[in-house]
C-alpha positions as CSV (number, residue, x, y, z in Angstrom):
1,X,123.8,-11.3,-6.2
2,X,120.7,-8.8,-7.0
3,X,121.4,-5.3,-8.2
4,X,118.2,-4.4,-7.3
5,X,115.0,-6.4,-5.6
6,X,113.7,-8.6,-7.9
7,X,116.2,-8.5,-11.1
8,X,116.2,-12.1,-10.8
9,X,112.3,-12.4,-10.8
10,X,110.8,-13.8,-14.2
11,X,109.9,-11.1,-16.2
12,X,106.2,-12.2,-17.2
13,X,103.8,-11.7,-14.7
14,X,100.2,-13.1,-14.9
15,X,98.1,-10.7,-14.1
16,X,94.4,-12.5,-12.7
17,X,92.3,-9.7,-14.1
18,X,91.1,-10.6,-17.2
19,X,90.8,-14.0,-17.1
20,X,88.8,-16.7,-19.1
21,X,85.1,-16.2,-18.8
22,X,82.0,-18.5,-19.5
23,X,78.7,-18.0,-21.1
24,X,77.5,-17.1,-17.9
25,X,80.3,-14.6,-17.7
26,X,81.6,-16.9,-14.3
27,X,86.0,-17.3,-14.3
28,X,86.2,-20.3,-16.3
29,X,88.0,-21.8,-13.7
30,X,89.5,-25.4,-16.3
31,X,90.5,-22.7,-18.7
32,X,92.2,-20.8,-16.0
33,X,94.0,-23.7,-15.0
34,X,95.2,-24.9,-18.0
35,X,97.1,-20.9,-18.0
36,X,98.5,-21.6,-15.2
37,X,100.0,-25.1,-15.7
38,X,101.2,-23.2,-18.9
39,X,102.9,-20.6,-17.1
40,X,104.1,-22.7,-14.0
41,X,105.7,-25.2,-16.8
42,X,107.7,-22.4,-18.3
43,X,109.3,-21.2,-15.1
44,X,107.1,-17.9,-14.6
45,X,106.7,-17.2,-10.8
46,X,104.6,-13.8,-10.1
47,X,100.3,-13.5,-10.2
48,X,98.7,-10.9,-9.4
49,X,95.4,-10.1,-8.6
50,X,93.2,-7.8,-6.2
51,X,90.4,-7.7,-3.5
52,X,88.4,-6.1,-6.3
53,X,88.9,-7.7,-8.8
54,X,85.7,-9.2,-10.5
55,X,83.6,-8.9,-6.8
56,X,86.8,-11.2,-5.3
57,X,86.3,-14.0,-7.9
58,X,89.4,-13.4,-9.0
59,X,91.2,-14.4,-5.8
60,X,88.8,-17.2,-5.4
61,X,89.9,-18.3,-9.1
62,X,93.8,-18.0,-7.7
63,X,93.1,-19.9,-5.1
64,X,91.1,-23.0,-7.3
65,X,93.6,-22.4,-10.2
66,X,97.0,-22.0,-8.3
67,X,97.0,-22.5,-4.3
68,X,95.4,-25.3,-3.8
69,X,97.4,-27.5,-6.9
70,X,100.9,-26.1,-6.5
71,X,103.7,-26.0,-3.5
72,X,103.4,-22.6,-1.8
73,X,107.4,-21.3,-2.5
74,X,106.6,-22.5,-6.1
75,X,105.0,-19.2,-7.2
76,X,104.6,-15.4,-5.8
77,X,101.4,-14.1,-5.2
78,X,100.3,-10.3,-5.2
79,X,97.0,-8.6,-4.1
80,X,95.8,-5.3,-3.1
81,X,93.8,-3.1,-0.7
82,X,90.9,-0.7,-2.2
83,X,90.4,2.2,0.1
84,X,88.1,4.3,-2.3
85,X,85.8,1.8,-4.3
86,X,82.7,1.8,-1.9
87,X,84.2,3.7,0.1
88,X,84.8,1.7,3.2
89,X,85.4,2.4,6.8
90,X,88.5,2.0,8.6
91,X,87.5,-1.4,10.2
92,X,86.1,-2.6,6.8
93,X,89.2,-1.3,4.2
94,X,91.9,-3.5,7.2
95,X,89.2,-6.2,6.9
96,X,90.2,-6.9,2.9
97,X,93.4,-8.5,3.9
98,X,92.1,-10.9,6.0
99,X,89.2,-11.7,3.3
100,X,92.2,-12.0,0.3
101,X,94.0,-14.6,2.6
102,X,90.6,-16.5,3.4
103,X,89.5,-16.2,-0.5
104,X,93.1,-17.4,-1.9
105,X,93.8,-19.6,1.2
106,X,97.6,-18.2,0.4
107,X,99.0,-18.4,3.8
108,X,100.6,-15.2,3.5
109,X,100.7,-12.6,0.4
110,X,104.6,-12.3,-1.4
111,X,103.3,-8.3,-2.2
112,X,100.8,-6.9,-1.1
113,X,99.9,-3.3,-2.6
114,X,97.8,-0.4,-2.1
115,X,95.7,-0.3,-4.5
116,X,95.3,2.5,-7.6
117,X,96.8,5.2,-5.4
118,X,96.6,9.4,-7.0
119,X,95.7,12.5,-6.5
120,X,91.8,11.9,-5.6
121,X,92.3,9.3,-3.1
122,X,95.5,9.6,-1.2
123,X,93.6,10.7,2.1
124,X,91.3,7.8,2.1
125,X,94.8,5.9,2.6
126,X,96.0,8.6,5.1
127,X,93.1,8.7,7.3
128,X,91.9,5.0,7.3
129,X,95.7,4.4,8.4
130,X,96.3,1.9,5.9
131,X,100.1,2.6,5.6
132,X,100.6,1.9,9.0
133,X,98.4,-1.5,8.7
134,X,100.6,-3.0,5.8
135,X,103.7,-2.0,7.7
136,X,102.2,-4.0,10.9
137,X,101.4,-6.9,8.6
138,X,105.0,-6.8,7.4
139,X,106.5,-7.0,10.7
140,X,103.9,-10.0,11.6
141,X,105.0,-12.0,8.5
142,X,101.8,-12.2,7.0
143,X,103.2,-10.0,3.8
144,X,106.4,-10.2,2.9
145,X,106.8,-7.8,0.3
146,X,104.8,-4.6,0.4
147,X,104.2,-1.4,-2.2
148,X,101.7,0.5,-4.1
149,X,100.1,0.5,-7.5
150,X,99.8,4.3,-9.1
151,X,98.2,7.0,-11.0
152,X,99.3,9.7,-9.9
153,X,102.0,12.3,-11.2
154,X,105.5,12.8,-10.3
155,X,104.9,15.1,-7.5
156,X,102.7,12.9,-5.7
157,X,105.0,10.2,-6.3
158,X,108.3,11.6,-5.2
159,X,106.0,12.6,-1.9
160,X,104.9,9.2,-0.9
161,X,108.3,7.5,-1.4
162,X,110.3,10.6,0.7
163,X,107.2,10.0,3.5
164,X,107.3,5.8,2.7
165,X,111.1,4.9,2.0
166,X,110.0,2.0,3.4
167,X,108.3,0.6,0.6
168,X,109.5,-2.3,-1.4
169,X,108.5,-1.6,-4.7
170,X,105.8,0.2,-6.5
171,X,103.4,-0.7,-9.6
172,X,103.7,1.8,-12.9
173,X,101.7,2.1,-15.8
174,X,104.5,1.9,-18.3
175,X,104.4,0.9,-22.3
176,X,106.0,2.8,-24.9
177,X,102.8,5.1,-25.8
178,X,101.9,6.1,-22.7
179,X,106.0,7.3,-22.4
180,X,105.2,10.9,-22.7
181,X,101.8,11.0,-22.5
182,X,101.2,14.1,-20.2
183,X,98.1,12.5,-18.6
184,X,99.9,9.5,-17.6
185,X,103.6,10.7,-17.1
186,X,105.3,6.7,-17.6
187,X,108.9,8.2,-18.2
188,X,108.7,10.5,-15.3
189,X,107.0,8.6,-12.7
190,X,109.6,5.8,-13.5
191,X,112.2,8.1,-13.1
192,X,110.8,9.3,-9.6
193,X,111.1,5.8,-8.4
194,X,114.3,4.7,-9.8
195,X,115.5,7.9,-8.4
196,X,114.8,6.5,-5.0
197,X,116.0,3.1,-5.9
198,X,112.6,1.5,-6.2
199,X,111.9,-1.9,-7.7
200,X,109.2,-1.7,-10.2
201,X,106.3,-3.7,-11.4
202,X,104.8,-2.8,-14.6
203,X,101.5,-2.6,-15.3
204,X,99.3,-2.1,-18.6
205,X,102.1,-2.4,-20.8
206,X,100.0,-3.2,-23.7
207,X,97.5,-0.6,-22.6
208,X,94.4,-2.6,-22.0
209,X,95.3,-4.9,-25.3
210,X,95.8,-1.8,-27.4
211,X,99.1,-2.8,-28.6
212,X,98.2,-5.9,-29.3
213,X,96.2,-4.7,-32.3
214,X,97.6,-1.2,-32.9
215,X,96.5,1.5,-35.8
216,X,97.7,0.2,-39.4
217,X,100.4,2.6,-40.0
218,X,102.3,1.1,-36.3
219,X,101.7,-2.4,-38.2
220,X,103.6,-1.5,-41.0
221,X,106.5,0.1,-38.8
222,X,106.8,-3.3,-36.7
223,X,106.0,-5.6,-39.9
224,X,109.1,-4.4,-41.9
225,X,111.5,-4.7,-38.4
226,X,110.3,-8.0,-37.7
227,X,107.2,-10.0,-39.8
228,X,107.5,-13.0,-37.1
229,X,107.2,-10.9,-33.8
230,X,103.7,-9.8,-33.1
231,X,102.6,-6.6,-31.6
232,X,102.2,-7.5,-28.2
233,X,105.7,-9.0,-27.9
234,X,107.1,-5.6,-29.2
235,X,104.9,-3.5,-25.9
236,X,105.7,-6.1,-23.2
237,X,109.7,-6.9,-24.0
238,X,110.3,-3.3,-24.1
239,X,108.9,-3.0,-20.8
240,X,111.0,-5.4,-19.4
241,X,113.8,-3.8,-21.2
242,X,113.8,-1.4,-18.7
243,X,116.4,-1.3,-16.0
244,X,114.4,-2.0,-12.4
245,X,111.9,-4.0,-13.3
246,X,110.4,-6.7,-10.7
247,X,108.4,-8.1,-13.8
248,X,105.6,-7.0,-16.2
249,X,101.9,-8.0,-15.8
250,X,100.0,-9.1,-18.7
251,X,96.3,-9.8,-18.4
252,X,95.7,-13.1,-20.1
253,X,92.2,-14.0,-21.0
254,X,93.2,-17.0,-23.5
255,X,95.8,-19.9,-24.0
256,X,96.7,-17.7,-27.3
257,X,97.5,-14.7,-25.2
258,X,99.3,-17.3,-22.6
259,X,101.6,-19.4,-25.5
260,X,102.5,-15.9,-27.4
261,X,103.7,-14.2,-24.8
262,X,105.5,-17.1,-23.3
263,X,107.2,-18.0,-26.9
264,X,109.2,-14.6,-26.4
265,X,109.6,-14.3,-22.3
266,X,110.1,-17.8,-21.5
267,X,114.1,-16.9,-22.5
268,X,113.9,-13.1,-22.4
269,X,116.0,-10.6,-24.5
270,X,116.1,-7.1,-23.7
271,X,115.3,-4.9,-26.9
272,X,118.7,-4.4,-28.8
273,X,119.5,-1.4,-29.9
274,X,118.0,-1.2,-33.6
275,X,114.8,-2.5,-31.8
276,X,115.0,0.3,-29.1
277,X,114.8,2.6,-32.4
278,X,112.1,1.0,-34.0
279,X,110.0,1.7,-31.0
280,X,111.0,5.5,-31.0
281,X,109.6,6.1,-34.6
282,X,106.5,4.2,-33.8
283,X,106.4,6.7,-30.5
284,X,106.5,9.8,-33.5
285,X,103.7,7.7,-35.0
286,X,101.5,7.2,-32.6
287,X,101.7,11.0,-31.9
288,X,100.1,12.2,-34.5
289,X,96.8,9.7,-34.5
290,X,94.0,11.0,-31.9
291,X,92.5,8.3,-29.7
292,X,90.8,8.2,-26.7
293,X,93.6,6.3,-24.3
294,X,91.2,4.4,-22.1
295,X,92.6,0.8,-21.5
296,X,88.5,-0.7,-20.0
297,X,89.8,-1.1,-16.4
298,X,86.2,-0.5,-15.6
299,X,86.7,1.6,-12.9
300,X,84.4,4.3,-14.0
301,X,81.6,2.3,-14.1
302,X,81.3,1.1,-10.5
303,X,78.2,3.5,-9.3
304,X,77.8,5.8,-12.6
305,X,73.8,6.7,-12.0
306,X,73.1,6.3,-15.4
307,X,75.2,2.7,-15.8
308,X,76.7,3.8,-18.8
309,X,79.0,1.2,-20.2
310,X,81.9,3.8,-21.0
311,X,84.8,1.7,-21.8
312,X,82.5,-0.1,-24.0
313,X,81.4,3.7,-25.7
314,X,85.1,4.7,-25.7
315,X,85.9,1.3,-27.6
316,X,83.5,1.9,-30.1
317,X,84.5,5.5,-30.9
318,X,87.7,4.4,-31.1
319,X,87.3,2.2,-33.8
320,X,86.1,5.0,-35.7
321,X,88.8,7.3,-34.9
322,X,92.1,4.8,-35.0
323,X,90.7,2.3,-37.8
324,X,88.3,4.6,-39.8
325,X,85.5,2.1,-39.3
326,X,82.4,4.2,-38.9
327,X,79.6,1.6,-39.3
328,X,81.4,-0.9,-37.1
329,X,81.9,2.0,-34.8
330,X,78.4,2.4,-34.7
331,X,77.0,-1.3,-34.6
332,X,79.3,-1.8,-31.5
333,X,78.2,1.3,-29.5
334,X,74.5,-0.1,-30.1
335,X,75.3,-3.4,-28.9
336,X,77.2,-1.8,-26.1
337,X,74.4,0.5,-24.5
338,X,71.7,-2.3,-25.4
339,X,69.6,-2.1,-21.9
340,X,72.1,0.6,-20.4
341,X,72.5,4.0,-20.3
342,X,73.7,5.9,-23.6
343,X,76.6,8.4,-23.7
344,X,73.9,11.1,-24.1
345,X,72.4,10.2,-20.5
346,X,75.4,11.3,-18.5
347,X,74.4,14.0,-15.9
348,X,78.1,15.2,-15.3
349,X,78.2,14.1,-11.9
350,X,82.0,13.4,-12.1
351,X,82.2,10.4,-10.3
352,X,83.7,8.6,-13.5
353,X,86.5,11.6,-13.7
354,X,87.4,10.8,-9.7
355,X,87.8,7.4,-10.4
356,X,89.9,7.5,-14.1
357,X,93.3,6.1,-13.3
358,X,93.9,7.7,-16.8
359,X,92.6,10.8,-15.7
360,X,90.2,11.1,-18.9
361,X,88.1,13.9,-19.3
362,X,85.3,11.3,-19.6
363,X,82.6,13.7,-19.3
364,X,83.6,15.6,-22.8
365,X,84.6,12.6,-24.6
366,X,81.2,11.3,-24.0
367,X,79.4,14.6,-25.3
368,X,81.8,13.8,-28.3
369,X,80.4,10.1,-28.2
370,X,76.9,11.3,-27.9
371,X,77.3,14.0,-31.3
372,X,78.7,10.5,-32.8
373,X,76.4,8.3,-32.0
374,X,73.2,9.5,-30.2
């Protein structure tokens, strides 16, 4: 019997949005598949993807990739509902769902989410009555499961789930850097939801792939704990360490990514506890090295004026900053702005800042980028 919804969920989630590309920077739908063979055949369950998500190609790529070649109860499916992006009306917000189920030809969706909630867009939800719509959808059996993914703080949190006690779960940014990180609040927002006995899905627990490769001196700490382990196996097992946990989304992009992260969740081992400590020393670590913390969701792009490639800016800064590789820093934010706008042509509007699920002050760190590079 469950202690909670979900415990008995694989751990490893797949999440569908970073997935193989082409040339032509299409889903490489052959590649995609061969993922999800690999995943299938090692007894993961859960994929998630979103209405969103690469201008619906990712459902599209869920539906070639997994739908239409496996049974239906084999595998869990999760997508989500954008209220802000674009900026849709009522009719048109309610009107994703029924596009996700004719784009993934699912049937029905296992969770279905609302997607990126926080501070700057909670109303849109409110007044487009999209809370009441996933509850309808519920009852109709068209959902089974439904939640919310969120970046927002622990106030707006412990409101929705006293107004919603409803919900079935909720997605958190958690990995162990973000823990304490006062712009992202992991530890507390987790603690709000356990608090009200909420499952949990975890999202970004590598922060965009920046655990995967992390600063030198975080090397070292994991290298002498374990030289066979890699770094990414270190951010996503102590996520699913965590007591609550539904299962933790990784965006693939590569077999690689797929077969490491399998060799270590395939038969899963919470941290132990000289592990647990290791982590805490490299959380001291990482405290002391300044970075900007953006993990290239790309939300901040979507209608910037200038179409200024800011992930790609922040990427390139921080190679400077974390690796101490100036020149590289520099040939990368060239390549990056090539036919776009440069860090020096942002007009402040704000509309990146709205959108920042990190809550970056995006506007300063690209005057920074701009005294750097420009």
């Amino acid at each position: 019997m469950e202690r909670y919804f979900g415990e008995n969920t694989p751990k490893l989630g797949f999440g569908l949005m970073r997935l193989p590309k082409k040339e032509d920077g299409k889903i490489d739908i052959e590649q995609t598949k061969q993922m999800v063979d690999q995943f299938m055949a090692a007894g993961m369950t859960y994929f998630d993807t979103a209405y969103v998500y690469d201008n619906g190609d990712s459902e599209r790529a869920a539906r070639e990739a997994l739908v239409d070649r496996y049974p239906r109860d084999s595998f869990t499916l999760a997508t989500k509902l954008n209220a802000w992006i674009g900026m849709p009306d009522e009719e048109s917000a309610k009107q994703q769902f029924y596009t996700s189920l004719e784009r993934t030809n699912a049937g029905y969706i296992d969770y279905y989410l609302l997607h990126a909630i926080k501070n700057e867009n909670i109303k849109r939800y409110d007044e487009l009555h999209i809370w009441d719509f996933v509850k309808e959808l519920k009852e109709q059996g068209k959902i089974r499961h439904w939640g919310f993914s969120f970046h927002g703080g622990p106030e707006l949190l412990d409101e929705l789930l006293k107004k919603h006690s409803d919900a079935d779960f909720v997605q958190l940014q958690l990995n162990y850097a973000d823990w304490e990180n006062p712009s992202v609040t992991s530890r507390a927002n987790y603690e709000v939801a356990r608090k009200y006995g909420k499952s949990i899905v975890i999202m970004e627990p590598v922060k965009g792939g920046v655990l995967a490769n992390p600063p030198k001196q975080i090397q070292e700490i994991f290298d002498a704990a374990d030289p066979n382990a890699s770094y990414a196996s270190w951010a996503i097992r102590y996520a699913a360490s965590l007591d609550g946990i539904i299962t933790v989304l990784s965006g693939m992009s590569n077999m690689e990514q797929m077969e490491n992260n399998l060799s270590y969740m395939k038969d899963f081992k919470p941290l132990d506890t000289k592990e647990i400590q290791v982590i805490h020393h490299v959380q001291e670590e990482l405290g002391k090295i300044k970075s900007i913390a953006c993990t290239a969701c790309h939300y901040c792009t979507e209608g910037c004026p200038k179409h200024i490639p800011i992930p790609n800016i922040f990427a390139a800064r921080n190679k400077q900053l974390l690796w101490g590789q100036i020149e590289s820093g520099k040939q990368s934010y060239a390549q990056a702005v090539e036919g776009k706008g440069k860090a020096s042509d942002c007009i402040a509007c704000g509309q990146c800042e709205r959108a920042c699920p990190q809550h970056l002050p995006i506007i300063e760190l690209l005057k920074d980028c701009a005294k750097e590079f420009d």
